[in-house]
Every structure is written in C-alpha cells, then in structure tokens.
VEXDREN-437288 format. One line per field, with one value per residue: residue number from 0; z, y, x of N, C-alpha, C in turn. Coordinates in pm, whole numbers, always signed. Atoms other than C-alpha are relative to their C-alpha. Layout:
N
seq	[NUM,...]
n_c3	[Z,...]
n_c2	[Y,...]
n_c1	[X,...]
ca_c3	[Z,...]
ca_c2	[Y,...]
ca_c1	[X,...]
c_c3	[Z,...]
c_c2	[Y,...]
c_c1	[X,...]
***
This chain:
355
seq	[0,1,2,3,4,5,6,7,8,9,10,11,12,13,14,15,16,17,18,19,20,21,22,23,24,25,26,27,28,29,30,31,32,33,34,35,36,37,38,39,40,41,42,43,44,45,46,47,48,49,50,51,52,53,54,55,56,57,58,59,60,61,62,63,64,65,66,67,68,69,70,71,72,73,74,75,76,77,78,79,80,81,82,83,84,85,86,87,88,89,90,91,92,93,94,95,96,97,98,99,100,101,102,103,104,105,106,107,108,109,110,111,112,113,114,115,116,117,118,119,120,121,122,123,124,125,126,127,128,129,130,131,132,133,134,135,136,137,138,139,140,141,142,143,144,145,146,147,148,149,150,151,152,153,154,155,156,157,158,159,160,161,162,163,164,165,166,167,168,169,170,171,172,173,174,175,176,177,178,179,180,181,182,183,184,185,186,187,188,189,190,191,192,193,194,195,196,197,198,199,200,201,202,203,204,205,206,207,208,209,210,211,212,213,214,215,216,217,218,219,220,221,222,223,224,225,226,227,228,229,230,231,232,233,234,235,236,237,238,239,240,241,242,243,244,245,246,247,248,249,250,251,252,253,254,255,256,257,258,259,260,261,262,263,264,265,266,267,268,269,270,271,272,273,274,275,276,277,278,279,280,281,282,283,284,285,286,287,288,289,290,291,292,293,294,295,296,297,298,299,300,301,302,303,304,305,306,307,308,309,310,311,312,313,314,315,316,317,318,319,320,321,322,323,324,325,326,327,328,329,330,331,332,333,334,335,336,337,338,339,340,341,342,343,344,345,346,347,348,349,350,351,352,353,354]
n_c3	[-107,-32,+34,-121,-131,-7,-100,+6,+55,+152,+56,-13,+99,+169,+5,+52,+145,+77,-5,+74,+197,+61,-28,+123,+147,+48,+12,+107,+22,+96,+33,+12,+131,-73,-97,-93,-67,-109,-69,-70,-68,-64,+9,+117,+96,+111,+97,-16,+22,+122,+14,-104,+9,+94,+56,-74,+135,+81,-32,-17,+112,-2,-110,+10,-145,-53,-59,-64,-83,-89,-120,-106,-135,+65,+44,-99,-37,+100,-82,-185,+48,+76,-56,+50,+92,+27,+134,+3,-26,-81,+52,-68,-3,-172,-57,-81,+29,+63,-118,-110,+45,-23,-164,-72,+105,+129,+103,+23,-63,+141,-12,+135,+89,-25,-204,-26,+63,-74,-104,-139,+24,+102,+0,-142,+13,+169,+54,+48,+75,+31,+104,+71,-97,+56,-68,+3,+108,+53,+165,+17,+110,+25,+13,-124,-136,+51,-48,-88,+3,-6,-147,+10,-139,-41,-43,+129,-10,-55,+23,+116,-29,-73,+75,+46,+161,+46,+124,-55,-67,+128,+72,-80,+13,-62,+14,-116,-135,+1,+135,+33,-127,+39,-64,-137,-72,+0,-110,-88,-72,+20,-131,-5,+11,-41,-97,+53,+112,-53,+42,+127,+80,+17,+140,+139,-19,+4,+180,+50,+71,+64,-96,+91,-50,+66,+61,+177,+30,+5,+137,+85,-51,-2,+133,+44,-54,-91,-161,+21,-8,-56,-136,-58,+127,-2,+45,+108,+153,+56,+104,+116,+130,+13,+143,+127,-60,-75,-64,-78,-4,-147,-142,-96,-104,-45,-133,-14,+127,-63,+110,+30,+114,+26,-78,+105,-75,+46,-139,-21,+82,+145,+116,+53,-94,+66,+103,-16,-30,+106,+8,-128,+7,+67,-80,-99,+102,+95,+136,-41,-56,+157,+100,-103,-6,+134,+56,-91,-87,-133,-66,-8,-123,+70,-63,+141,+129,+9,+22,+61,-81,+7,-152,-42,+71,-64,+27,-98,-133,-90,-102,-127,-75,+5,-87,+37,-96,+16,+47,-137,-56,-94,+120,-6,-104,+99,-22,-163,+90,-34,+62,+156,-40,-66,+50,+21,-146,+19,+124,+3,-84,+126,+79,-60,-15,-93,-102]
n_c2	[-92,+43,-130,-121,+77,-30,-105,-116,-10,-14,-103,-108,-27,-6,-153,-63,+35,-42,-159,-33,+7,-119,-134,+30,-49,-170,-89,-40,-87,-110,-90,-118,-76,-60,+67,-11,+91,+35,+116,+35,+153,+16,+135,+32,+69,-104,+5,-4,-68,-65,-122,-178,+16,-29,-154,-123,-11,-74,-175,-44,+89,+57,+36,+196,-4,+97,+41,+147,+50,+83,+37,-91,-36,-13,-159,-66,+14,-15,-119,+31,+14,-160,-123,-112,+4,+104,-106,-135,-53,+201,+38,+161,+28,+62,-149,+34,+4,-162,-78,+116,-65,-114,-19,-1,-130,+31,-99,-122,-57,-60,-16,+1,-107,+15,+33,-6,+58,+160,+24,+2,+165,+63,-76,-32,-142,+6,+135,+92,-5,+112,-47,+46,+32,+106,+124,+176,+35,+129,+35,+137,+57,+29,+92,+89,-76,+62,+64,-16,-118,-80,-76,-180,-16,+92,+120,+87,+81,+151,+102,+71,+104,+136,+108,+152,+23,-60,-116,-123,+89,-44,-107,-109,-48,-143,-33,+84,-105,+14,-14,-129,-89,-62,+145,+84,-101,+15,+163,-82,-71,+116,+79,-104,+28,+67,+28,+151,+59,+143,+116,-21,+80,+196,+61,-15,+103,+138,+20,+24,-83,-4,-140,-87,-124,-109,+18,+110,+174,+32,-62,+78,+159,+9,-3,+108,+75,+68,+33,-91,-127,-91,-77,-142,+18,-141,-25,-103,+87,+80,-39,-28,+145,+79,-72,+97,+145,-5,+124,-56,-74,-57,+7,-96,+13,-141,-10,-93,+21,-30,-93,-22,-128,+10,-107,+12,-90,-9,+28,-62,+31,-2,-45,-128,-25,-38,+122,-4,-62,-42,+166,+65,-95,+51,+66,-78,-114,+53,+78,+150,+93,+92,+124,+100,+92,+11,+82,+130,+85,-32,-98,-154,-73,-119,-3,-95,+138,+87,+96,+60,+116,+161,+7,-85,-44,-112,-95,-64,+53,-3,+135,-9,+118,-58,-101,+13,+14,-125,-41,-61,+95,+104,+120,+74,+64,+154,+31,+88,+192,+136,+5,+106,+154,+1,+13,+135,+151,+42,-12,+53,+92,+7,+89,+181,+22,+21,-141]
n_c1	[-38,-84,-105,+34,-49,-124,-41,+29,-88,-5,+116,-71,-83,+68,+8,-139,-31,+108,-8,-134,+47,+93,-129,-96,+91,+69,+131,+81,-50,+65,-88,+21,-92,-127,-64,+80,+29,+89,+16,+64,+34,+170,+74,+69,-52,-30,+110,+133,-59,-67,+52,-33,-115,+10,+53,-138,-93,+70,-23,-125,-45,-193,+19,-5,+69,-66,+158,-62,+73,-33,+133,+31,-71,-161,-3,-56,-154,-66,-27,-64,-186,-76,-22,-59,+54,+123,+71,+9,+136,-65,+127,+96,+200,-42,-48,-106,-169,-51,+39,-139,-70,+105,-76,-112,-127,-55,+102,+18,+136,+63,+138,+22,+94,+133,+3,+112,+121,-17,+90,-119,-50,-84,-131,-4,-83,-8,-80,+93,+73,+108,-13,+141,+109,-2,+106,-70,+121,+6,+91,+58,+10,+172,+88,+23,+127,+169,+135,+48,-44,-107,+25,-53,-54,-100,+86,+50,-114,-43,+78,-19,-119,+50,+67,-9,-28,-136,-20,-129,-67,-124,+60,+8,-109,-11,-118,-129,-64,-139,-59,+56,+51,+103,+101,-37,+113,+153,+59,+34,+162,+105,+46,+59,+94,+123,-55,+20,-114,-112,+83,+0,-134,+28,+31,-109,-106,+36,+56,-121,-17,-127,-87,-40,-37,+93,+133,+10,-10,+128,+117,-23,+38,+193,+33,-39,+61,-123,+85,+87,+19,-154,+10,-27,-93,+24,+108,-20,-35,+168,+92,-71,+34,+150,+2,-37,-2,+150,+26,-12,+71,-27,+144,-3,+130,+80,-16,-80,-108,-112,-34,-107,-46,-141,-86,-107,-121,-158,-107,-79,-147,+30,-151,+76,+55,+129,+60,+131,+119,+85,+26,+95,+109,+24,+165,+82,+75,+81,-55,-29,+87,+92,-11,+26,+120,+57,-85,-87,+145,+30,+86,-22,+15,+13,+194,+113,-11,+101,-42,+31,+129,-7,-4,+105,+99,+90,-136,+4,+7,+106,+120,-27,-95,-103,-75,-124,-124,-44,-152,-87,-75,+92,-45,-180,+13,-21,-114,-107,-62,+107,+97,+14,-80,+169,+52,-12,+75,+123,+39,-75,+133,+112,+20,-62,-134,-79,-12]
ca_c3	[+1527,+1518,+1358,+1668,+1950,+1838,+2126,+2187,+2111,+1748,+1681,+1786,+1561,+1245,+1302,+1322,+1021,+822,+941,+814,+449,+457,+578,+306,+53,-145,-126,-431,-631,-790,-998,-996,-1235,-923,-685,-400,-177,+34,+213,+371,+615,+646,+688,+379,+89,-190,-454,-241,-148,-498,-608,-336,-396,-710,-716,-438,-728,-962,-774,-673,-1036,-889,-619,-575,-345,-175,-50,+228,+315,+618,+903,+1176,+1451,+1184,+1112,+1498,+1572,+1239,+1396,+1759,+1560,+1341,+1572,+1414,+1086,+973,+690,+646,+712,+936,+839,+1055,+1106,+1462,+1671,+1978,+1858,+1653,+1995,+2177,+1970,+1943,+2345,+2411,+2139,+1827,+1639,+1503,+1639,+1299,+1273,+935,+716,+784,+1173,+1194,+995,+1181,+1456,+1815,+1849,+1569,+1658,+2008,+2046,+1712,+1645,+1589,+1326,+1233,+835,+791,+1008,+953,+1074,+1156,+971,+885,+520,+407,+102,-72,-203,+136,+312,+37,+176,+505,+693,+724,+1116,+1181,+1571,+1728,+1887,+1520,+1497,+1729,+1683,+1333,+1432,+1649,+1401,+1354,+989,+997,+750,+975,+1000,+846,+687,+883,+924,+1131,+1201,+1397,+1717,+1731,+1415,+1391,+1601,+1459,+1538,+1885,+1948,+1825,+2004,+2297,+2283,+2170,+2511,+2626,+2514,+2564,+2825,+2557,+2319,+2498,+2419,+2069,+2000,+2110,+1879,+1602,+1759,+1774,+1367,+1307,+1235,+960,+1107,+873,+945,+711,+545,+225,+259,+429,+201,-50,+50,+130,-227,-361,-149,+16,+364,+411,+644,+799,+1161,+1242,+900,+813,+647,+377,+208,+218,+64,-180,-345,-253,-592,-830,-586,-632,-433,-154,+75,+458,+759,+1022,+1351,+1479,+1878,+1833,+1563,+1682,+1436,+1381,+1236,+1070,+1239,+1080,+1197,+1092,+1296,+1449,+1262,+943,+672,+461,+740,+511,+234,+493,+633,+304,+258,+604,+505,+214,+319,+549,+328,+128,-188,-4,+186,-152,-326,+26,+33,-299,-473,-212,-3,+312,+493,+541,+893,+663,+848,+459,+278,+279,+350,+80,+107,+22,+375,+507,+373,+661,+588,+903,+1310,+1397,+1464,+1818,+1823,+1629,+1813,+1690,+1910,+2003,+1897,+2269,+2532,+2670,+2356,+2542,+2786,+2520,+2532,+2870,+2843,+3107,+2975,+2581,+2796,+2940,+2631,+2438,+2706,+2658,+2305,+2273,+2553,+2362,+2088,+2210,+2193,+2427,+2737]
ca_c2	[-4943,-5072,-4703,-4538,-4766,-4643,-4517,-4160,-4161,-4290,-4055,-3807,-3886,-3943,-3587,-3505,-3694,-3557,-3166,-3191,-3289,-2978,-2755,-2899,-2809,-2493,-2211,-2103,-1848,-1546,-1364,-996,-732,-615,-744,-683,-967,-1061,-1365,-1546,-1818,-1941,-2234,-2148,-2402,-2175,-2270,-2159,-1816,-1724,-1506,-1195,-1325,-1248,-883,-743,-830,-689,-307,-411,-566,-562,-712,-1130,-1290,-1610,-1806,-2116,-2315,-2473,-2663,-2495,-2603,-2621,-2242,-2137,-2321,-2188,-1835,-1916,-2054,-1739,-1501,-1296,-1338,-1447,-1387,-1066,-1155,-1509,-1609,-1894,-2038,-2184,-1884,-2011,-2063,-1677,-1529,-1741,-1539,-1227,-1226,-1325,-984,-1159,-909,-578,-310,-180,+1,-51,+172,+14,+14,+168,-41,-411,-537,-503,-900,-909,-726,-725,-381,-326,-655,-888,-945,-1150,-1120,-1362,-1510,-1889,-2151,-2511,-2693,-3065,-3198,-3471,-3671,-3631,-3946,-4144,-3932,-4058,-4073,-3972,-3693,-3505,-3446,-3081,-3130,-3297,-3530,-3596,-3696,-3929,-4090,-4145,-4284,-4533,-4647,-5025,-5050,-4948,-4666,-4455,-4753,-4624,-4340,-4069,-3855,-3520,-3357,-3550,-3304,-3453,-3323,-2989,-2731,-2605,-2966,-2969,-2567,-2686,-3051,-2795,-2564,-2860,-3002,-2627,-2621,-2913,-3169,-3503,-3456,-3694,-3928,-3819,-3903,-4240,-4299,-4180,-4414,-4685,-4651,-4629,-4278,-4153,-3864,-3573,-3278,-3046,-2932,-3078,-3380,-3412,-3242,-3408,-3795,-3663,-3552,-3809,-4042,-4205,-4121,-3967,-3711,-3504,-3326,-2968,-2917,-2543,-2387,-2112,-2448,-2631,-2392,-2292,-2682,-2763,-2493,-2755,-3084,-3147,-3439,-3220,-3056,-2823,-2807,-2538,-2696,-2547,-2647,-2456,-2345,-2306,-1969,-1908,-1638,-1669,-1436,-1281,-1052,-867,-1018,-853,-999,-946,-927,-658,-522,-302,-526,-692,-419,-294,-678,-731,-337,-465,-746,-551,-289,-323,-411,-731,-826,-874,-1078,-1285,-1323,-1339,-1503,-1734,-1790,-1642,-1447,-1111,-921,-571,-434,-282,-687,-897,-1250,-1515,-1704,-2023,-1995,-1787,-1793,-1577,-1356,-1266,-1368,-1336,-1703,-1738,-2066,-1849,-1653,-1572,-1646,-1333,-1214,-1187,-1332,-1556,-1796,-1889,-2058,-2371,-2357,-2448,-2776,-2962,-2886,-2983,-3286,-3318,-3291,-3576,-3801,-3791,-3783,-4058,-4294,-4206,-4320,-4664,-4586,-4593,-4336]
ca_c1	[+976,+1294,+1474,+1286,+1445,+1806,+2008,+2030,+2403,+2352,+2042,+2297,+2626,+2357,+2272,+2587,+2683,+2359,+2419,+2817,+2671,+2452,+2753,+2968,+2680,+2724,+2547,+2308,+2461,+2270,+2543,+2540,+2719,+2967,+3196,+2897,+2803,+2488,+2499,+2229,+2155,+1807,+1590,+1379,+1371,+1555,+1252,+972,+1205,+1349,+1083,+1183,+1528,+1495,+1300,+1581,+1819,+1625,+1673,+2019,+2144,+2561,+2463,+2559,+2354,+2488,+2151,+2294,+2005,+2016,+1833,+1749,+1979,+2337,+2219,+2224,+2569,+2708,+2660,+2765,+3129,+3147,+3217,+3389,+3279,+2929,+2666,+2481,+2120,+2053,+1644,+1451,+1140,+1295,+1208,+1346,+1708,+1715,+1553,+1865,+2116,+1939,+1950,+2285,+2447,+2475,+2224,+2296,+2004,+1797,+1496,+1321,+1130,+829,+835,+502,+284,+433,+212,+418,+422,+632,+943,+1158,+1361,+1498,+1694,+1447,+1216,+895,+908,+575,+263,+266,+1,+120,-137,-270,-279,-393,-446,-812,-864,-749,-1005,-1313,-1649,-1510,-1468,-1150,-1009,-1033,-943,-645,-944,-1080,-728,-695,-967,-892,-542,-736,-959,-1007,-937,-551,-596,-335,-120,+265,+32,+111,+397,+515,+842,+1147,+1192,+1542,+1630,+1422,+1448,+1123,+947,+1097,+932,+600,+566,+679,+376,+190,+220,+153,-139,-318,-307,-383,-84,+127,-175,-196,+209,+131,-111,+149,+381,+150,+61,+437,+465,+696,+952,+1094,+1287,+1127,+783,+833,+952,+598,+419,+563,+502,+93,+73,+214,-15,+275,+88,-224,-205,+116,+75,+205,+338,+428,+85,+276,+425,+103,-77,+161,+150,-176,-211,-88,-120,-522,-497,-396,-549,-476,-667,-645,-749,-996,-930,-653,-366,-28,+123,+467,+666,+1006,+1269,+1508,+1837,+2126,+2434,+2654,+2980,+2811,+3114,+2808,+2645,+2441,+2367,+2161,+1984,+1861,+1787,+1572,+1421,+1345,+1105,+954,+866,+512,+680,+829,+587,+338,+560,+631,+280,+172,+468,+631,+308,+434,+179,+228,+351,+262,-100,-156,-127,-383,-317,-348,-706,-591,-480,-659,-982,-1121,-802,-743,-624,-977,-1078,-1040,-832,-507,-271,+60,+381,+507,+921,+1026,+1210,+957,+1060,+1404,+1209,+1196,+1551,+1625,+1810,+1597,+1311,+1392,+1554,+1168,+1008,+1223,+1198,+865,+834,+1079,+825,+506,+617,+762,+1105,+1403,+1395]
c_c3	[+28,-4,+165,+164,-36,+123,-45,-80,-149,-73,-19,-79,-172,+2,-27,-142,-114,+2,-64,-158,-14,+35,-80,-119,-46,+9,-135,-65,-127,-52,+13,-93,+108,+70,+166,+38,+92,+0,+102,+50,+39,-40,-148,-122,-120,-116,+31,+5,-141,-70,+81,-15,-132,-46,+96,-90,-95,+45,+49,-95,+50,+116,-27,+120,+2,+74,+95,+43,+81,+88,+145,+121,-105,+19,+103,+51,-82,+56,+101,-65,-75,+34,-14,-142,-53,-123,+74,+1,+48,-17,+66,+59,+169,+89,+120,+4,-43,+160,+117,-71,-12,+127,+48,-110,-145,-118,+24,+42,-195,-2,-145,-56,+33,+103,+36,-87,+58,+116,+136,+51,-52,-14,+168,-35,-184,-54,-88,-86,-61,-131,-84,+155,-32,+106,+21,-69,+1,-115,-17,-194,-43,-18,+120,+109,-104,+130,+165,+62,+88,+177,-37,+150,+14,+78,-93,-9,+14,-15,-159,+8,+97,-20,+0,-117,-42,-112,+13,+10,-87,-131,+23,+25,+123,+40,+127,+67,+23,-113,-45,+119,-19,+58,+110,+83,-81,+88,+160,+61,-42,+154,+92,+52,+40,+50,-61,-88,+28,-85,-164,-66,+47,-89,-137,-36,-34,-199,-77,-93,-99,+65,-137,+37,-94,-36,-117,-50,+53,-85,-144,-27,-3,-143,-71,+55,+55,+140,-34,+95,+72,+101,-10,-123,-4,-107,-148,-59,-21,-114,-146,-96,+6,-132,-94,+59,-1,+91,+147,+63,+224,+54,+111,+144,+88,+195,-25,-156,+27,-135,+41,-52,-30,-4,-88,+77,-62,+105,-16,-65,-138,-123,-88,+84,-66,-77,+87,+84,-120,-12,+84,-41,-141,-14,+91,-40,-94,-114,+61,+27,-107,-49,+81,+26,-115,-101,+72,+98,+152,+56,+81,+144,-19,+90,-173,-96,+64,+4,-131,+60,-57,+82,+77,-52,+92,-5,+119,+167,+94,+40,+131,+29,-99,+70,-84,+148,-26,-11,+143,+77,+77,-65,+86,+97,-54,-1,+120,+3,+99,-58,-144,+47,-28,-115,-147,+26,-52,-108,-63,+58,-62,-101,-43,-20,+156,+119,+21]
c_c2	[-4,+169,+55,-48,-3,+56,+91,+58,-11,+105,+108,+28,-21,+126,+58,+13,+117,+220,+31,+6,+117,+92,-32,+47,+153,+56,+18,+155,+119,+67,+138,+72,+23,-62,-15,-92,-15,-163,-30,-126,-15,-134,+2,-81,+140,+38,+66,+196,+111,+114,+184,+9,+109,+188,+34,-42,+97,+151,-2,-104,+11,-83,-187,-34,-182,-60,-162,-41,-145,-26,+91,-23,-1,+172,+63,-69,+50,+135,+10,-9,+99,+129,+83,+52,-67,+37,+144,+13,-189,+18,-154,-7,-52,+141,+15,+55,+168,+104,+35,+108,+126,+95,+24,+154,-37,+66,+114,+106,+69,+17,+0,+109,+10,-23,+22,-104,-199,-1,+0,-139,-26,+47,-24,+94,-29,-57,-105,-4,-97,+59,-41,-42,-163,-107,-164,-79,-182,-19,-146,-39,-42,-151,-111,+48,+0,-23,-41,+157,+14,+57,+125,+9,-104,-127,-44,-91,-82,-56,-79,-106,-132,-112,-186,-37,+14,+73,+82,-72,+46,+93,+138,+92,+149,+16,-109,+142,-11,+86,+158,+82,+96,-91,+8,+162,-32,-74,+137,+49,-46,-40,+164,+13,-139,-164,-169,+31,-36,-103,-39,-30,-123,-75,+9,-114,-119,-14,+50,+142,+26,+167,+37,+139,+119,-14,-94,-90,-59,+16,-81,-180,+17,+39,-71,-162,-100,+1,+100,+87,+8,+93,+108,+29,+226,+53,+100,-180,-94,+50,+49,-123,-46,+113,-70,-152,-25,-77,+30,+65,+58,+1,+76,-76,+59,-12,+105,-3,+31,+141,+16,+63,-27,+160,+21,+128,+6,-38,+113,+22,-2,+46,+176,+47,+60,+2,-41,+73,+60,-141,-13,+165,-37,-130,+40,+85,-48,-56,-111,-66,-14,-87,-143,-68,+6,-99,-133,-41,+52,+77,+96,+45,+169,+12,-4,-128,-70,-140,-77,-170,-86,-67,+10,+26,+102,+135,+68,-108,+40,-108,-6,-102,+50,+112,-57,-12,+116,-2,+74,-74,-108,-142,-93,-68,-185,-16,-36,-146,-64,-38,-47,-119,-94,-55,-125,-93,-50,+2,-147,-141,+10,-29,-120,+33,+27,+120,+64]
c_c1	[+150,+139,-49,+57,+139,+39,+57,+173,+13,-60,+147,+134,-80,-4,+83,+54,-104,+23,+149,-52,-68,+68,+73,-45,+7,-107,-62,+32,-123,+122,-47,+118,+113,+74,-114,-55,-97,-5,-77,-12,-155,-86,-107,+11,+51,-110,-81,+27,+54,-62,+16,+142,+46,-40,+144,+103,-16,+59,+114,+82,+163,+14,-6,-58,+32,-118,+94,-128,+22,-103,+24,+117,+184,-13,+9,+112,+88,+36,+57,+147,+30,-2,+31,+4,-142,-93,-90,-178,-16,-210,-52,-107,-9,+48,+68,+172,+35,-17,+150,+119,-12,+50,+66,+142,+22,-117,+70,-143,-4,-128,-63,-112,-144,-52,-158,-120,+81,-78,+122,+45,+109,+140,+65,+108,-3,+122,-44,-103,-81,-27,-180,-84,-48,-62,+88,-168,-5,-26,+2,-24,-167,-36,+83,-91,-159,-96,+23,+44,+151,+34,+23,+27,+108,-120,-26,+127,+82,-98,-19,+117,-19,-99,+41,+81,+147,+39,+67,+105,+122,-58,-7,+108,+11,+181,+73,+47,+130,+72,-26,-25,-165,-126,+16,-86,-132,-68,+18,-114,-115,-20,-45,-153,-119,+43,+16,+115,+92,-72,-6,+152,-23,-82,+70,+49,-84,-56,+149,+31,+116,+35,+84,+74,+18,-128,-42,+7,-149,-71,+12,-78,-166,-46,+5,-101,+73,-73,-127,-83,+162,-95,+99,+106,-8,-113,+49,+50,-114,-62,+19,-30,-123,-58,+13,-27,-173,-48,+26,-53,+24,-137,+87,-41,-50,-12,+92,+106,+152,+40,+148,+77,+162,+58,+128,+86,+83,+95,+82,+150,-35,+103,-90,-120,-104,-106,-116,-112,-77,-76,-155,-121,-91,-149,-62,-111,-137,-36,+25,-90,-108,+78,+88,-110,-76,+65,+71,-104,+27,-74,+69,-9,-84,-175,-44,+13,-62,+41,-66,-130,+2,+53,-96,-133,-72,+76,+5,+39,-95,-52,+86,+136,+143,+22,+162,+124,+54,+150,+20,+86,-47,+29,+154,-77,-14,+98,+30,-21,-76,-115,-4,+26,-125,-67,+43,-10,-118,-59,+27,-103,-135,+43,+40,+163,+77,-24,+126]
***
C-alpha cells in the first residue's frame, strides 16, 4: 500500500512529470499525396482507431493526417493553452472535460449530414458530438474464474473480493481517478448511483488493487492473467481483444451499466477548420459509423447500424439497467472542483490511503 499513501503533492508532480512525456511524444503520421493537414487530438489508442483513420484517407488520398494520442486531462489543457491555435478535430472518451470546453466557446457550431438519423442524447446544439455508445464493463480472466461463477453484480463483486481464500488479493485492477479523467467521471456516477461503492473501493483497497490510467493496460494484464478481473474498464476495447484473447472474457453488470459516449468537436482555433468537419461528418455518416463499429469495435450512435454482439448480444439499450449519459450540460456538474475534491477524498480513504 505503500505507492497509495504518497502525498497528494507527489501524486501530483508524477502526473505532471508522466503527462510532459506524452506531450513531448510525436504524433502518428499518415502521409498524404498533398500539402493538406488534419490534425487530431484524442484519447483513442491509435491501433484500435486506425481502421476509420485509414478509410477517410482512402476518399481524401492528399490529405496528411496527424493522429496525437493523448490522456484525457493533457488533451483538455492542451486546448485551453492553444488559444489561438489548436488541432482540427479534439476526440474523448472524458465527456465531462469536452462538455467543459464545448460550454465555455471553444467549439465551432456544425451540423452534420447525418443529423437526422443520431439519437437526441447524443448531440448538444450543434457543437457537440457523441460518435459511439460505450459500456463500462468487467473482464475477467477464464481460467481464474474455473469451477466458479463469474460476478455479474457489483455485490457478486464484493463478495468475491471478500472471499477467504485471497484469490482477489493484488488480482484486481481499475482505473487511477487521479490520473484519468475518464476514471474520475465514472467512480463519480459510480457513487451516483449506488449508495455501497464507497464500500466496494475498500474492498479493492483492502486486496491491494492495481491502478491504471487506461483500458488496455487493464485489459492487457487480465489477458495475460497478471490479475483476474479489471472494474469499469471501457467495453468497445474489451470486446474488441476478447476476439483473439480466449482467456478473456466481459461482463455487463446487470444491477446496473454505466454507458459512455466519446465526444468529439471541431474547435474553434482549428488551423483546418474544414478538414475537421468533413472528418467529424464523416464518422457520423453510415459509412463511418460501420467501420467504427465493425472495424474498431466502437458501437454505433447511427439509428441504421447495428451494434456488434460480442457486446451487445441483445444488440440493443433495451436492458433496463443501461442508459446512456446524455451530451449536455448536466456533465459539468462532475467538474465542480469541490466535488472532484469530494470524490478523491473519498476514494483516496477507502482505499487506505492518505486524506
């Protein structure tokens, strides 16, 4: 426990440290035949991405496309400091923070092609944009779950993490809220929702959870059988490797499912302002959204695309316990600084560390 009883000051220049190295990191270069430039910022891993990357190349062959991936909170201060210059299409899974910018003018207004066929959730005026429909999810590792059964509730959950046997003991994993602004709006409308997941990060804490500030590095480690399960992990990269990982395997829970949509906006200081509105119309459009949810695993905002049922096997937000988070301004209410204060505090105390 000893990393998790750092004071708040160190947590806070590692971050620092750790977010300069990923602003120092080149971007990912697609060449194109012309001098023409799209530049993007977005929390997506580039690998899981590259396929849509790839076709909007395809129909715009002069076109160079500049891919920065970044974590969620470098990518809304990167915008806030490039005021006057910034990229040309900004992409995150941390709907909070895009909402937060959005809000305060730093979006271009754009209505897309495919305005009528998006669900009204998934848009606020015509700035904002919900590109996919993304579950938070549990996976787990088949053969550390032999011959028993698999939680499918945050109660199965804990009561597995309180087992006798220390089979959750440094086996367990979920995002670092310090670190992810994506982890820090889930644990949020984790506590939201339901009145035991204080109780439930203490059992983390008390089985020495491991902390990550992305999907993959979870996902990774539970495939690998490094731990054997991961909490509120994002559900399009689950299900994407649980395809080749057989040892892998998601879980929906069925008290409830938190859903999530990655937001996406043209800024306002956009150097190719139109680059990325063809870009953002582009995934929107019914061509994108198939090979978002067909090729890269994200589930589809499109009414006329079918989600992928290795998610979704009921294909559909008809079980009762999903609901998507709607693309409005009700999201900034996770931003107000007492309240994230609130919800470290107490993230920080459940799981034995410092206050």
């Amino acid at each position: 426990m000893g990393k998790l009883r750092r004071s708040f000051a160190y947590l806070t220049a590692l971050a620092c440290l750790f977010c300069a190295h990923f602003a120092a990191a080149e971007p990912i270069v697609l060449p194109g035949s012309e001098d023409e430039r799209l530049n993007i910022y977005s929390t997506a891993d580039y690998l899981a991405v590259e396929p849509v990357l790839r076709a909007y190349q395809a129909l715009n062959p002069g076109l160079t496309i500049h891919y920065h991936e970044l974590l969620s909170q470098e990518l809304y201060q990167r915008v806030l400091d490039e005021e006057q210059q910034t990229a040309d299409f900004v992409w995150s899974s941390a709907m909070d923070l895009q909402m937060k910018l959005v809000h305060d003018g730093y979006a271009r207004r754009f209505t897309p092609t495919a305005i009528a066929s998006l669900p009204e959730w998934s848009y606020w005026r015509d700035e904002a944009y919900a590109v996919s429909v993304e579950p938070a999810v549990m996976v787990y590792n088949r053969q550390a779950f032999k011959n028993m059964d698999v939680p499918a509730t945050r109660e199965d959950l804990l009561a597995w993490l309180r087992r006798d046997d220390d089979r959750a003991f440094q086996m367990v994993g979920t995002y670092d809220i310090e670190r992810s602004g994506l982890g820090l709006l889930l644990a949020a409308r984790d506590a939201d929702q339901s009145r035991d997941f204080w109780t439930l990060v203490q059992a983390l804490g008390a089985n020495q959870v491991e902390l990550f500030s992305s999907s993959s590095g979870l996902i990774e480690r539970v495939a690998r059988g490094d731990l054997s399960l991961a909490y509120n992990v994002l559900g399009s990269y689950a299900a994407s490797r649980a395809e080749t990982a057989l040892d892998l395997g998601v879980v929906l829970p069925r008290d409830y499912t938190l859903v999530v949509s990655r937001v996406a906006f043209v800024p306002y200081a956009a150097v190719n302002a139109d680059a990325g509105e063809d870009f953002l119309d582009f995934l929107l459009s019914r061509r994108g959204q198939r090979i978002l949810n067909d090729d890269v695993g994200f589930p589809a905002v499109h009414a006329d695309v079918d989600w992928n049922s290795t998610l979704f096997p009921e294909n559909g937000l008809t079980r009762r316990y999903l609901a998507p988070m709607e693309v409005d301004t009700r999201l900034l209410v996770y931003l107000d600084q007492a309240r994230r204060e609130n919800v470290i505090r107490q993230w920080r105390q459940a799981l034995g560390g410092p206050l």
